[in-house]
Residue frames relative to the residue before (quaternion, step in Angstrom):
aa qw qx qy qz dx dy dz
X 1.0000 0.0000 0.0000 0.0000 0.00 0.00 0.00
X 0.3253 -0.6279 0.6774 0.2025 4.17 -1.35 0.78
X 0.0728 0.6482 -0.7544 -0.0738 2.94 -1.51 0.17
X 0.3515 -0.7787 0.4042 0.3267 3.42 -1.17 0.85
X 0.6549 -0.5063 0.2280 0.5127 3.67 -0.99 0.07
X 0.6109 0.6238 -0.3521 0.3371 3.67 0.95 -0.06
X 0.8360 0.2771 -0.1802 0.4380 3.09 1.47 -0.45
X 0.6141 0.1983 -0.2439 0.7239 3.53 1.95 0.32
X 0.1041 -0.8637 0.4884 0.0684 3.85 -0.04 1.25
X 0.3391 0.6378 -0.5101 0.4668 3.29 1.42 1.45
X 0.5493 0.5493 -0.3818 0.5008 3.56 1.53 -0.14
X 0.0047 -0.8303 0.5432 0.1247 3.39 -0.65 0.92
X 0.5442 -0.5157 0.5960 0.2876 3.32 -1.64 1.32
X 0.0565 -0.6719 0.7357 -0.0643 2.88 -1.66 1.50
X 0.0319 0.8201 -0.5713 -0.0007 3.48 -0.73 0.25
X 0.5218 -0.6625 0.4434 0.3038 3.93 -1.31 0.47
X 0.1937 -0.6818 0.7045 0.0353 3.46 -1.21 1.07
X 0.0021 -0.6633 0.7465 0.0518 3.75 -1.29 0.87
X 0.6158 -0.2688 -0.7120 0.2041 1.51 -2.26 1.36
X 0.5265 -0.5348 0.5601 0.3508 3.52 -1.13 -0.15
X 0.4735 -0.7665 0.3789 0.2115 2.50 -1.22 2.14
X 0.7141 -0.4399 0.3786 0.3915 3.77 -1.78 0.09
X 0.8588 0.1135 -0.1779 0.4669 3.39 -1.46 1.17
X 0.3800 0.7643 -0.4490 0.2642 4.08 1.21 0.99
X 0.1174 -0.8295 0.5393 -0.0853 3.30 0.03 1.43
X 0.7995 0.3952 -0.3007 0.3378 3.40 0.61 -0.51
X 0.2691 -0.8543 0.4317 0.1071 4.18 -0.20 0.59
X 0.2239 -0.7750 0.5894 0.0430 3.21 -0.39 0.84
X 0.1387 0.8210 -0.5510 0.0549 3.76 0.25 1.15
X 0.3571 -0.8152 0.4559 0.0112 3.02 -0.69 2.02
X 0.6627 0.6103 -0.2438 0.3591 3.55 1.53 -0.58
X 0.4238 0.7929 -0.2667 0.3472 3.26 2.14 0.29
X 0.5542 0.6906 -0.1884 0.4249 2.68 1.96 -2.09
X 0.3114 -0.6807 0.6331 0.1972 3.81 -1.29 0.19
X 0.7469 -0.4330 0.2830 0.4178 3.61 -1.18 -0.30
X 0.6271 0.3825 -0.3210 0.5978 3.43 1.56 -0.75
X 0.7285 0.5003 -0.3452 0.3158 3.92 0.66 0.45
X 0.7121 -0.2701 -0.2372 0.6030 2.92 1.86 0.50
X 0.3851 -0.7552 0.5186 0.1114 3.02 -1.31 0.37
X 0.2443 -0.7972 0.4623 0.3019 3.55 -1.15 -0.27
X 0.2742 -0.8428 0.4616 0.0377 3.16 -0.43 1.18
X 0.6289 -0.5228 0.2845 0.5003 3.85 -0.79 0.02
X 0.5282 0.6845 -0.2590 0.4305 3.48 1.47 -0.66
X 0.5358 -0.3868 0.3861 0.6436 3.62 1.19 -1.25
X 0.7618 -0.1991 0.3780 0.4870 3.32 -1.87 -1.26
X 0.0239 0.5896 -0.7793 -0.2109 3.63 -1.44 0.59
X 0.0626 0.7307 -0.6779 -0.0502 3.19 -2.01 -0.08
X 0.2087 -0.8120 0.5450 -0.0091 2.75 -1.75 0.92
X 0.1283 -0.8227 0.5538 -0.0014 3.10 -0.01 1.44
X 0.2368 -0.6386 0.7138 0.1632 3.99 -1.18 1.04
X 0.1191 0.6473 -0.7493 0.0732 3.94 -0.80 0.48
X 0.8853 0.1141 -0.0346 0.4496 3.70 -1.83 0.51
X 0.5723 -0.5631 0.3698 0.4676 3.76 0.80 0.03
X 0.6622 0.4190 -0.4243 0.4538 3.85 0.64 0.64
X 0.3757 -0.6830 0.5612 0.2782 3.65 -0.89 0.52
X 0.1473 -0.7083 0.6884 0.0512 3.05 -1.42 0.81
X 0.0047 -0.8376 0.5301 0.1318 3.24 -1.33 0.96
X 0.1521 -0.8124 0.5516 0.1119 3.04 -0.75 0.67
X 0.4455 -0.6861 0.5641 0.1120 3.63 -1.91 -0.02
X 0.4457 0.7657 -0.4622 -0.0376 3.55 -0.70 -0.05
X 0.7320 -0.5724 0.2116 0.3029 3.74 -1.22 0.92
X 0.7144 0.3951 -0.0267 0.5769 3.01 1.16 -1.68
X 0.6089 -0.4522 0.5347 0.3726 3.42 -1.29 0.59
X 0.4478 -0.7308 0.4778 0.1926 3.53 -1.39 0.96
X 0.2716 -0.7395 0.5871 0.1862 3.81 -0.79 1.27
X 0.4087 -0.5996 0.6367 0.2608 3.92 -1.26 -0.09
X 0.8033 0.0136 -0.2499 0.5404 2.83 0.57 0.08
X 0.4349 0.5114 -0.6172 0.4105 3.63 -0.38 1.37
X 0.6607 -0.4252 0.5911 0.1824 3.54 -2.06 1.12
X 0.1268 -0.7846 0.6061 0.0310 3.37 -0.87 1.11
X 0.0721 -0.7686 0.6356 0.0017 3.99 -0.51 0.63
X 0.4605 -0.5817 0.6271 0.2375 3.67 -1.23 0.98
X 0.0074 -0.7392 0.6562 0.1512 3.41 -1.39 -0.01
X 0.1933 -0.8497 0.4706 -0.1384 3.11 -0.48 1.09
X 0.3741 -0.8194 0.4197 0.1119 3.80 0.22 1.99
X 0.1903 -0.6746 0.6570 0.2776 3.75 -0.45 0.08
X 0.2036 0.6913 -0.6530 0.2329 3.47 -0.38 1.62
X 0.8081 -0.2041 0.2960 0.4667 2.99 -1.66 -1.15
X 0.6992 0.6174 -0.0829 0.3507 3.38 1.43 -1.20
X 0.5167 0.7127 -0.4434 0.1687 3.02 1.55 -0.96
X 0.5556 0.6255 -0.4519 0.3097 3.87 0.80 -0.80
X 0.7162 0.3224 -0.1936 0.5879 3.42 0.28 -1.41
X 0.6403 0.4286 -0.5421 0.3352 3.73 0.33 0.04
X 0.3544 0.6187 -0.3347 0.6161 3.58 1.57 -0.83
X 0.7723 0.3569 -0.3693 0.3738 3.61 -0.98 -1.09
X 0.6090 0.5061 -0.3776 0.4800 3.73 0.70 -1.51
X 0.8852 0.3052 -0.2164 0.2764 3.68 -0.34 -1.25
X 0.2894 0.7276 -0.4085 0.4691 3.09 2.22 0.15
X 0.8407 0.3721 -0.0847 0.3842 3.18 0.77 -1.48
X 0.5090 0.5811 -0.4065 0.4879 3.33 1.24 -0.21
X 0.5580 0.5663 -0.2724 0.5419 3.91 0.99 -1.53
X 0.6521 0.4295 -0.3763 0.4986 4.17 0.49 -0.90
X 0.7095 0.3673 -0.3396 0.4964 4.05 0.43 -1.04
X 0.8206 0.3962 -0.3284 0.2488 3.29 0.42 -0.48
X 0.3243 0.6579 -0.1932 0.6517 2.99 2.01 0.68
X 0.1895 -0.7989 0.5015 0.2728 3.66 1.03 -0.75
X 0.4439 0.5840 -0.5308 0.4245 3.66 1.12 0.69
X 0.6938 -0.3785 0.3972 0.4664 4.11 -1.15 0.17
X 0.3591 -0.6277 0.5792 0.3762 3.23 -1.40 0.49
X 0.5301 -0.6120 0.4183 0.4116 3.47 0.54 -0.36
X 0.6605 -0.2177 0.3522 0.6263 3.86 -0.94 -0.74
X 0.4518 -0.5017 0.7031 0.2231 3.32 -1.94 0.10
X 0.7016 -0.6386 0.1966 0.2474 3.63 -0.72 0.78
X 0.6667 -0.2428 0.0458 0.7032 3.08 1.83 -0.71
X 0.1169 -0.6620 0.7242 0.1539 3.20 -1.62 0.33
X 0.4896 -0.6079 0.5578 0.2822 2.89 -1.73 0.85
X 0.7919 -0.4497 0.3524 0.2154 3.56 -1.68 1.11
X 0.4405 -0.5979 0.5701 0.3514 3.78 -0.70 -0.44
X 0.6140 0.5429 -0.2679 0.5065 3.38 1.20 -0.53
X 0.7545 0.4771 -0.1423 0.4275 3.14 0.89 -1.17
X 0.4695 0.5292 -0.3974 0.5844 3.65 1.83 -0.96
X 0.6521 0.6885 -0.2717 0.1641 3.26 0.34 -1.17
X 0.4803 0.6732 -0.0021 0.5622 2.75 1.26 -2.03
X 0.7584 0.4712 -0.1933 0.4068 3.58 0.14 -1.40
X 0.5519 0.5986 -0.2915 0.5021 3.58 1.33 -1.70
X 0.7812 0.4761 -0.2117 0.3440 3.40 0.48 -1.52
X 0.3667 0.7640 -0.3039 0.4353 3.36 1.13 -0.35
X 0.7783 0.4949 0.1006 0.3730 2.49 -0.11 -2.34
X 0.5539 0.5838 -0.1665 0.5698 3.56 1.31 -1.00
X 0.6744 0.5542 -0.0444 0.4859 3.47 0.89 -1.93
X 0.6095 0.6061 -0.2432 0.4494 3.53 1.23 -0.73
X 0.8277 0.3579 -0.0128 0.4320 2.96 0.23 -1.80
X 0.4145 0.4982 -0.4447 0.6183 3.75 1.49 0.06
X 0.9480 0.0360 -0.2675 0.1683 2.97 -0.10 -1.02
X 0.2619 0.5218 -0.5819 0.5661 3.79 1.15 1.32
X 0.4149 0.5969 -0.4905 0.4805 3.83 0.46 0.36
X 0.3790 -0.6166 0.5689 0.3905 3.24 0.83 -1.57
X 0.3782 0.7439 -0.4574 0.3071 3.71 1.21 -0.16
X 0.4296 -0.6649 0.5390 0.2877 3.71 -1.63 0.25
X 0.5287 -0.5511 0.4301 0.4815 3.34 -0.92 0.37
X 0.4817 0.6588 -0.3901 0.4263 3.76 0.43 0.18
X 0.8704 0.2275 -0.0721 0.4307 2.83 0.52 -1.16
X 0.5209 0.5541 -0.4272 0.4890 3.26 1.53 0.28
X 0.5192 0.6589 -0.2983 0.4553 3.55 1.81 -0.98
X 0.7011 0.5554 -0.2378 0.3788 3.48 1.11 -0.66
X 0.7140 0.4023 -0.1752 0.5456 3.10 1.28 -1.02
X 0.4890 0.3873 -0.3979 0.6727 3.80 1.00 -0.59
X 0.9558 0.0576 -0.0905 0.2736 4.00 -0.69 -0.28
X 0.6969 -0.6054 0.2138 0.3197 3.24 1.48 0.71
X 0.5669 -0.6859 0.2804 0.3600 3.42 -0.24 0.81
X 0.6373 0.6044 -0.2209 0.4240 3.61 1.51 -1.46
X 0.4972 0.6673 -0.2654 0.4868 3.37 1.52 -0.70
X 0.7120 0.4051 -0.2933 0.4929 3.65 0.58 -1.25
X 0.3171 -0.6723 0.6219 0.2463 3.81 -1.20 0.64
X 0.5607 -0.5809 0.5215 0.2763 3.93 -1.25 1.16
X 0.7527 0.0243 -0.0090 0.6578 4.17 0.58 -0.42
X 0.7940 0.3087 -0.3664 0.3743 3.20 -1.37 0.83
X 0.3142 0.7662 -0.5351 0.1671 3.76 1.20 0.36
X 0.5728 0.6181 -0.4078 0.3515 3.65 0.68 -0.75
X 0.7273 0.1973 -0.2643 0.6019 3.50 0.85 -0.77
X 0.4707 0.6929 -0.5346 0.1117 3.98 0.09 0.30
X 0.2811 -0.7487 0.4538 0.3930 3.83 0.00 0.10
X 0.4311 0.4704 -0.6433 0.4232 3.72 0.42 0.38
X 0.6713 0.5856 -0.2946 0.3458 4.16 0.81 -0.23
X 0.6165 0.5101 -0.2469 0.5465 2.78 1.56 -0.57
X 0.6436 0.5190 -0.2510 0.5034 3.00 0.75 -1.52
X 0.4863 0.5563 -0.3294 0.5879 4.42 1.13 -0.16
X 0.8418 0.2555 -0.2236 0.4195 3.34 -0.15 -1.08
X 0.5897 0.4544 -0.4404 0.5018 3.60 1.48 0.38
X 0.7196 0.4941 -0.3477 0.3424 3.01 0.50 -0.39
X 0.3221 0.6617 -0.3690 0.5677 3.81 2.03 -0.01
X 0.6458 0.5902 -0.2564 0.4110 3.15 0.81 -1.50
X 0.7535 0.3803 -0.3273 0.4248 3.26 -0.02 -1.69
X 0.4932 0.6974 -0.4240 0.3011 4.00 1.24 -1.44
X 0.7542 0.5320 -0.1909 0.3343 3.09 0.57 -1.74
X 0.5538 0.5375 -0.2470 0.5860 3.64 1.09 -1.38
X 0.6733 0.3816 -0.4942 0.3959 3.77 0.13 -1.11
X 0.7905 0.4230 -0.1863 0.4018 3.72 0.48 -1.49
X 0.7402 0.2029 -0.4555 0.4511 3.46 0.65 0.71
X 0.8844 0.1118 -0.0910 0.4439 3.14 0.44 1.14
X 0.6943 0.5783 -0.2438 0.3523 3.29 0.63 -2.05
X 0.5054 0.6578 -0.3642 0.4233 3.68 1.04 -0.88
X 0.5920 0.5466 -0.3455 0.4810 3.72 0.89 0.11
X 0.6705 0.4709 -0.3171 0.4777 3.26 0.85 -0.71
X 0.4916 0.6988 -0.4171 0.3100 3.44 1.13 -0.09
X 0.6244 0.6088 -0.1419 0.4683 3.06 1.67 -1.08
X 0.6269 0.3623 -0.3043 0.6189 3.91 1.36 -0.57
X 0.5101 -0.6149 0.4726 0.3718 2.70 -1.73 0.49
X 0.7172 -0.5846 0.1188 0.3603 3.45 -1.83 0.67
X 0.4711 -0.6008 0.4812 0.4308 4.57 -0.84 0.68
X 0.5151 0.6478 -0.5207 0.2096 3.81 0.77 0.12
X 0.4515 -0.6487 0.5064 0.3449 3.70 -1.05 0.18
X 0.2095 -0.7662 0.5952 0.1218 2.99 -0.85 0.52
């Protein structure tokens, strides 16, 4: 699968520099790539290059030359980190040195969390009750016979519909940036 750099900002804009710039050691041989490694798209060139066991993806405007200097470009946005990190790591494989970590991963809690969602979703497009999704996501002994309206396994249900809902119209993107918390 492509994605362009606007909508997964691990994809790093590459683009062609003549003459080739001073002290370029590192090559970027595009004539390696098969048909499922890159393509052209109305946008330009995607590709996908697998080096050291991590994909790398990358982007560029112009049809690729063999013999032309390749340069990252790199937007001062929101992205610029994880765009930075990505072409950090592309520049390391193409080097033959580790890519290093990947920019983030998401927690076990948080995959988790997600699963449960997701779970929470699709029960309740079923048509199911929050009850009875509360039962199956957390077990039947878990739910109290009187007093469900105020129980927080209900609440803690009808968020998690929530989050379902948010993930599937949209929010599921944000999975892909890194996280808007402060650190």
């Amino acid at each position: 699968m492509f994605w362009a750099p606007e909508a997964l900002p691990t994809v790093v804009p590459v683009s062609q520099t003549l003459p080739p710039s001073l002290g370029t050691s590192v090559t970027l041989d595009l004539n390696a790539l098969s048909d499922r490694e890159i393509r052209q798209a109305p946008d330009g060139w995607h590709a996908v290059l697998r080096m050291r066991g991590v994909e790398h993806r990358f982007w560029l405007k112009e049809p690729p030359l063999t013999t032309s200097t390749y340069v990252v470009e790199l937007p001062l946005d929101d992205s610029f980190e994880m765009r930075a990190h990505a072409a950090r790591r592309l520049w390391r494989a193409l080097n033959g040195k580790p890519p290093g970590p990947p920019f983030h991963t998401l927690s076990s809690q948080r995959r988790q969390r997600l699963a449960l969602a997701l779970r929470a979703l699709d029960a309740r497009m079923g048509g199911n009750s929050y009850r009875v999704i509360a039962e199956v996501l957390f077990g039947t002994k878990r739910i109290p016979e009187h007093a469900w309206k105020t129980h927080d396994l209900r609440n803690r249900t009808i968020r998690l519909v929530q989050s379902g809902f948010a993930l599937m119209r949209g929010g599921y993107r944000e999975l892909l940036r890194q996280s808007r918390r402060k650190k």
